[in-house]
N, C-alpha and C positions, 0 to 999 in steps of 0.2 A: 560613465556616470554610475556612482552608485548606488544599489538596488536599494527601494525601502524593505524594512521588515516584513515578508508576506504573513503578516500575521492570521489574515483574516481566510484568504483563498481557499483554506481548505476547509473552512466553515462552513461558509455560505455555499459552495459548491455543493458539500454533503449534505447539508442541511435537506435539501430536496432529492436526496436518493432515498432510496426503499430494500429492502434485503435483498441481494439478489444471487447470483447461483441457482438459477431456476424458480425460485420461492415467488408468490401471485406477481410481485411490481418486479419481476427480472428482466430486462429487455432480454435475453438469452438463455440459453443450457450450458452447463459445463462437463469436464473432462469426462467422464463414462460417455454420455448424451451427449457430449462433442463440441461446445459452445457456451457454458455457462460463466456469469462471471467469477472471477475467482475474488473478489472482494464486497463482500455484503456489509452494507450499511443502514444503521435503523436511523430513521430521526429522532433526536433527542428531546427531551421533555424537560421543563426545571428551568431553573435561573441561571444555571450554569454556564451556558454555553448563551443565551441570551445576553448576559454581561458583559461578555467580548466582541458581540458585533458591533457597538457602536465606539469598539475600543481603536485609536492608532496611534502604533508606538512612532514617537521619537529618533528610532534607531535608523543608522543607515550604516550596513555593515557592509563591508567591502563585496561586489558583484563576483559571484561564484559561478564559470559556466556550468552551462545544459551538464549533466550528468552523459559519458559514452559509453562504461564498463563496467560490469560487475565482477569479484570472482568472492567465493565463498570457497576453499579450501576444503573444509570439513564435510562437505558432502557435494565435492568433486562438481562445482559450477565455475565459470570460465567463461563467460560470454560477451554479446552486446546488448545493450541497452536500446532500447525503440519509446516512443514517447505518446502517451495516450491521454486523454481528456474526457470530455462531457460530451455525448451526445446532443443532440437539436432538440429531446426532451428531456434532455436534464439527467438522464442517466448514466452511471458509469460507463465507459469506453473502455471493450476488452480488450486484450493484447489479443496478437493470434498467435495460434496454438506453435510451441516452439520458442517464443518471445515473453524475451522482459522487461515491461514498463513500467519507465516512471513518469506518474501521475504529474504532470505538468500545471495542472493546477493550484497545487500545493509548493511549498518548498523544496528547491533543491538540495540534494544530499550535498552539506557544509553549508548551507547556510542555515543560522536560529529558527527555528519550528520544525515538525516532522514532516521529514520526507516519505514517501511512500513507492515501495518498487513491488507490481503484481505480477501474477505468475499462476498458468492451471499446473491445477497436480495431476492429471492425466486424462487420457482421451479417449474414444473407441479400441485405439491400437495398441495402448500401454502406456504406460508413466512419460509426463512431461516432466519442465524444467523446473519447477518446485515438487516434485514428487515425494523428497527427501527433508523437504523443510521441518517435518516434524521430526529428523532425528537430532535437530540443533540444539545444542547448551548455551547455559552460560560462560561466556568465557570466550566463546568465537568468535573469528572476526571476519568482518567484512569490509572488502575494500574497493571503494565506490573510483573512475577513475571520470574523470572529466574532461571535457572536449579542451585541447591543449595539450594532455596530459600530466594535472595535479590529482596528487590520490587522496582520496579523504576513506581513517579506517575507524570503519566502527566495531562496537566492542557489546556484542551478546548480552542484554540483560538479561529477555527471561524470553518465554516461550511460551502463549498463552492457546487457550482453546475454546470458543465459545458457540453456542448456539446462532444461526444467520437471525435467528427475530430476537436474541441478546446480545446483538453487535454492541462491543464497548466503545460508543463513538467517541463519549467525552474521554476517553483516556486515549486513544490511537489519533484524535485530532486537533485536541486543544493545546493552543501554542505553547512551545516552550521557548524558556529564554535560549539555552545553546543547543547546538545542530542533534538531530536526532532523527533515526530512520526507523521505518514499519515493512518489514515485507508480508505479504498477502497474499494468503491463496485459499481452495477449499479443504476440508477434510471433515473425519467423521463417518458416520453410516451414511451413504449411497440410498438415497430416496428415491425407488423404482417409480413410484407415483406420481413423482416433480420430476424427475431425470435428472435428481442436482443431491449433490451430500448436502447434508444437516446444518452442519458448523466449519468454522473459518481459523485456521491457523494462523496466528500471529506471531512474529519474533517481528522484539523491539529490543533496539539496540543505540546505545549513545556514543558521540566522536570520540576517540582516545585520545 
């Protein structure tokens, strides 16, 4: 059966998270502090993201499985994929430390809207498995494989960096029309005070 367009999942899911990587609403700590999330999200203000809850598309594009593998070449990643969600308070659900997830509540990598795969940049003991995400360009690829074994490769647009309390939500989760992936993690200066860095590394990257 084919899937509808999740257009909205990752809206309304995010809608009710708060910055997190340690910052006041984090359910956790991350990589130095050993537990924070590695994806912060502010709620949104504006008409913008308001417009599209009560939107549903039409579309029913062919069902893409679950997401199994990732590798990123450019900065020597290889691995599995594990699959993480919302907490019972509505919080983001971390990966654990070594692991990369994809956000199940949102779009899967290949199908229309952004996907999302999170990742700590490191721990008490040294660098985990996005540690290196900030050395990514444009131009890179990444090639997502899927349970079956279809590969979906995406293509480095850009490489963003922002403050946890200037999460760009409406740009990392407002639907698009073709497939489109966000990987997430933290970075920045290391806030001994919170036990969590400052700001969040984004690479967003579109299907080839």
């Amino acid at each position: 059966m084919a899937r509808r367009h999740r257009i909205l999942a990752p809206i309304i899911g995010l809608l009710l998270l708060l910055a997190g990587c340690g910052d006041d609403a984090g359910s956790a700590t991350d990589q130095r502090a050993g537990g924070d999330s590695p994806a912060g999200t502010a709620a949104p203000a504006g008409p913008g993201l308001d417009a599209v809850k009560s939107y549903r598309s039409l579309r029913t594009p062919d069902k893409v499985p679950e997401p199994a593998a990732i590798s990123i070449p450019a900065i020597d990643i290889d691995g599995k994929l594990t699959k993480t969600g919302l907490n019972k308070d509505r919080t983001l659900e971390v990966p654990e430390f070594g692991d990369m997830s994809w956000f199940a509540k949102g779009s899967a990598p290949g199908e229309p809207g952004p996907a999302a795969i999170l990742g700590h940049v490191d721990t008490k003991s040294g660098p985990d498995v996005f540690y290196r995400l900030r050395e990514m360009s444009a131009g890179d690829t990444i090639t997502v494989t899927a349970k079956g074994g279809k590969k979906f490769v995406f293509v480095v647009d850009r490489i963003e960096q922002h403050a946890k309390k200037k999460f760009p939500t409406e740009k990392v989760w407002l639907p698009t029309a073709k497939p489109e992936l966000r990987l997430i993690t933290c970075g920045g200066e290391f806030d001994r005070s919170r036990d969590s860095y400052r700001d969040n590394i984004i690479v967003f990257a579109s299907l080839r």
